[in-house]
C-alpha positions as CSV (number, residue, x, y, z in Angstrom):
1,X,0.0,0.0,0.0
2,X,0.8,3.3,-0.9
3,X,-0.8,5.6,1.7
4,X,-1.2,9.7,1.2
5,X,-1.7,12.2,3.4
6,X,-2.3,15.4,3.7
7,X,-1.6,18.9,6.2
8,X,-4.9,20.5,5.2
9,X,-7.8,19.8,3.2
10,X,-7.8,20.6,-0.4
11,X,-3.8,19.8,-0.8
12,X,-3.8,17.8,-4.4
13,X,-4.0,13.8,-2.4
14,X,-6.5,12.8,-4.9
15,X,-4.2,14.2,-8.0
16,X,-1.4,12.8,-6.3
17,X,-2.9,9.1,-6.2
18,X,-4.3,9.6,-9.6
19,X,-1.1,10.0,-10.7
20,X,0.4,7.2,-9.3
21,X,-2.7,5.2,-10.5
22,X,-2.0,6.3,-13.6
23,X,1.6,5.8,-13.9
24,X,1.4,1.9,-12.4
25,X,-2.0,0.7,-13.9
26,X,-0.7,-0.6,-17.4
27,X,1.8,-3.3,-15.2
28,X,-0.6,-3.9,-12.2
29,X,-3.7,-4.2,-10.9
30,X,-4.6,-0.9,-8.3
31,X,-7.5,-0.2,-6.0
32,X,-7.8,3.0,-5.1
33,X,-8.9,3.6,-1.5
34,X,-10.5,7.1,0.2
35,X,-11.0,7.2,4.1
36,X,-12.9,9.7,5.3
37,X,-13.1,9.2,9.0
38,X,-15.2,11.8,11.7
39,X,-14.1,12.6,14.7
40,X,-15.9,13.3,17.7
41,X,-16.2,17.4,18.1
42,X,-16.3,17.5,14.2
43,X,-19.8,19.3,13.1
44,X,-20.5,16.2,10.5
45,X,-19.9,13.6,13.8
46,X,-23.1,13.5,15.1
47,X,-24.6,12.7,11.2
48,X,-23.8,13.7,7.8
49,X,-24.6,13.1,4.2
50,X,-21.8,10.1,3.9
51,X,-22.2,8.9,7.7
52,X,-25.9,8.1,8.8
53,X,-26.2,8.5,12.5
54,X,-26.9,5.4,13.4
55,X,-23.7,4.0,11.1
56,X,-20.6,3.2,12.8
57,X,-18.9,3.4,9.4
58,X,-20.3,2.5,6.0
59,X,-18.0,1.1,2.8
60,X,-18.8,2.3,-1.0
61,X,-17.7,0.2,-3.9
62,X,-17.5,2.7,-6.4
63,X,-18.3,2.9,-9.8
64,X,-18.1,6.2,-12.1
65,X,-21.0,8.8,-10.9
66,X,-18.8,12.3,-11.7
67,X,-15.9,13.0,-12.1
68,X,-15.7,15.4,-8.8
69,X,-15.6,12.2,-6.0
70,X,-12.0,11.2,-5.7
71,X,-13.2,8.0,-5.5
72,X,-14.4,8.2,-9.8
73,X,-11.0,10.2,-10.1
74,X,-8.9,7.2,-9.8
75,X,-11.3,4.9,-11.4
76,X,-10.5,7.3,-14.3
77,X,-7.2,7.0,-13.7
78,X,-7.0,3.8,-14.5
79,X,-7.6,1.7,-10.5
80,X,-9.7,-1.8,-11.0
81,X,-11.8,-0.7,-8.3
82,X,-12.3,1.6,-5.6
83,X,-14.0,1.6,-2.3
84,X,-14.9,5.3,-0.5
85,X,-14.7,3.9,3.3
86,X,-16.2,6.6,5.9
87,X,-15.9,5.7,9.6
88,X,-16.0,7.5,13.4
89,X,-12.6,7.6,14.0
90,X,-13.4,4.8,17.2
91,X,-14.7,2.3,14.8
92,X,-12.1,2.5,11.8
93,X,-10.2,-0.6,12.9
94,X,-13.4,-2.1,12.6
95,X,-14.4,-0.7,9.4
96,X,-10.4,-1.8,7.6
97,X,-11.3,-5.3,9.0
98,X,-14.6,-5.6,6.8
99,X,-12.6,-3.6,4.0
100,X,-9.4,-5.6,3.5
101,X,-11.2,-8.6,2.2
102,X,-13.3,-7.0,-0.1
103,X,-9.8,-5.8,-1.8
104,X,-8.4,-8.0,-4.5
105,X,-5.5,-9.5,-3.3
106,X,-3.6,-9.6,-6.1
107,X,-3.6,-5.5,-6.5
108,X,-1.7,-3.2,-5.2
109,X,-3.3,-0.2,-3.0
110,X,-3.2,3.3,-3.6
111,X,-4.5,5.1,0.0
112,X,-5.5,8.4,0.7
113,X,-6.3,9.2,4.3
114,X,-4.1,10.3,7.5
115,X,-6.1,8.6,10.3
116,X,-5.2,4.9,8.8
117,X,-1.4,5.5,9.9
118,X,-2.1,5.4,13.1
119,X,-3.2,1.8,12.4
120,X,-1.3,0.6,9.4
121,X,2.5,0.4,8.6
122,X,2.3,0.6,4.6
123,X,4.9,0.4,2.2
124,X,5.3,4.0,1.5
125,X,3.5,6.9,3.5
126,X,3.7,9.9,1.8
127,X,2.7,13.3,3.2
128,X,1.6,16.6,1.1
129,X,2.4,19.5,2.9
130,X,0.2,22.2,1.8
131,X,2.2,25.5,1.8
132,X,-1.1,27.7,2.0
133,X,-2.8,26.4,5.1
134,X,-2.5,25.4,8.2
135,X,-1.5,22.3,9.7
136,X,-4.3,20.5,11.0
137,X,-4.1,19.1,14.4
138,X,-5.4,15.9,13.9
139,X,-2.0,15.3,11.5
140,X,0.4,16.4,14.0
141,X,1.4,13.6,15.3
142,X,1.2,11.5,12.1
143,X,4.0,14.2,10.6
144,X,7.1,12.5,11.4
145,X,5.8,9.1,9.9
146,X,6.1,10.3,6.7
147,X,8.6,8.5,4.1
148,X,8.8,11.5,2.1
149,X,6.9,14.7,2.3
150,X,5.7,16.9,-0.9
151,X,5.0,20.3,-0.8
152,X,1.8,21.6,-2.4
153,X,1.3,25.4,-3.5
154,X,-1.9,25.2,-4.6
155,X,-2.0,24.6,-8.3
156,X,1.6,22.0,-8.0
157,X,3.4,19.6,-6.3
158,X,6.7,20.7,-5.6
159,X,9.8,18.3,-5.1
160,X,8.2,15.2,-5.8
161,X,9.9,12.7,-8.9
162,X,7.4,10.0,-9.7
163,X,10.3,8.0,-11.1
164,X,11.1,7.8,-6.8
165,X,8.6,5.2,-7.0
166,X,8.1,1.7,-8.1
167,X,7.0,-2.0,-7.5
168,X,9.7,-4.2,-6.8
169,X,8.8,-7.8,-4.6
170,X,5.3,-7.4,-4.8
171,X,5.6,-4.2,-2.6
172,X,5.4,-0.3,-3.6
173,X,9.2,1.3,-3.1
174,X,11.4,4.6,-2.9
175,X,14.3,4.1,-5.1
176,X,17.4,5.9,-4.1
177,X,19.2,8.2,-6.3
């Protein structure tokens, strides 16, 4: 698994794993994967158009709707499937337990979300620092976890090589230069 994260909202994670869905489609089989997880005090916790109240978490298999969810984004980019997972931040190792068979297990897993860290070690964790906002304080203490960190202005990613990555072993990798 590839996992990306992100400082702040709206920092390019979906272009980023599009990207790399793009670049590694033709030679493997991806699934693109979105976590959205709520955490309590956030205004959506308590019920919201992705999360019904009484839901711990729910799990979307997606297939192309627009071309605005990240989700269709990396369809279109070439992944073999995608799933949208959105969980309450106390029931997401829950929610990855009923995910991770649903993956094929013969593809190889392009991630965006920040809270999965904190439960998963995967092959690379990249983090997109966005250079007009904030850091947000749920990421904080994800920040040093990153493999490599890419900074965002906006419209670009700055000081990122996609040739830095590969599949090598059946496992995503950072080649050294």
């Amino acid at each position: 698994m590839i996992m990306i994260g992100a400082t702040a909202r709206q920092s390019g994670k979906t272009e980023l794993a599009s990207i790399i869905i793009k670049n590694f489609c033709k030679q493997e089989k991806i699934t693109g994967v979105k976590i959205s997880t709520l955490h309590e005090g956030d205004a959506s916790f308590h019920g919201s158009m992705s999360l019904p109240m009484s839901e711990k978490y729910v799990i979307e298999k997606s297939t192309i709707h627009t071309k605005n969810k990240s989700t269709d984004r990396m369809l279109l980019a070439g992944a073999t499937e995608t799933f949208w997972l959105h969980s309450k931040d106390v029931f997401l190792k829950d929610a990855l337990n009923e995910l991770l068979p649903m993956i094929d297990k013969n593809s190889f897993v392009v991630c965006e979300s920040n809270s999965l860290r904190r439960l998963v070690e995967p092959d690379i964790f990249i983090m997109i620092k966005n250079l007009k906002s904030e850091v947000k304080n749920s990421v904080k203490d994800i920040l040093e976890l990153a493999d490599i960190t890419i900074e965002f202005d906006g419209t670009k990613f700055l000081q990122f090589d996609l040739n830095s990555l590969d599949i090598l072993g059946g496992k995503w990798v950072l080649k050294k230069y």
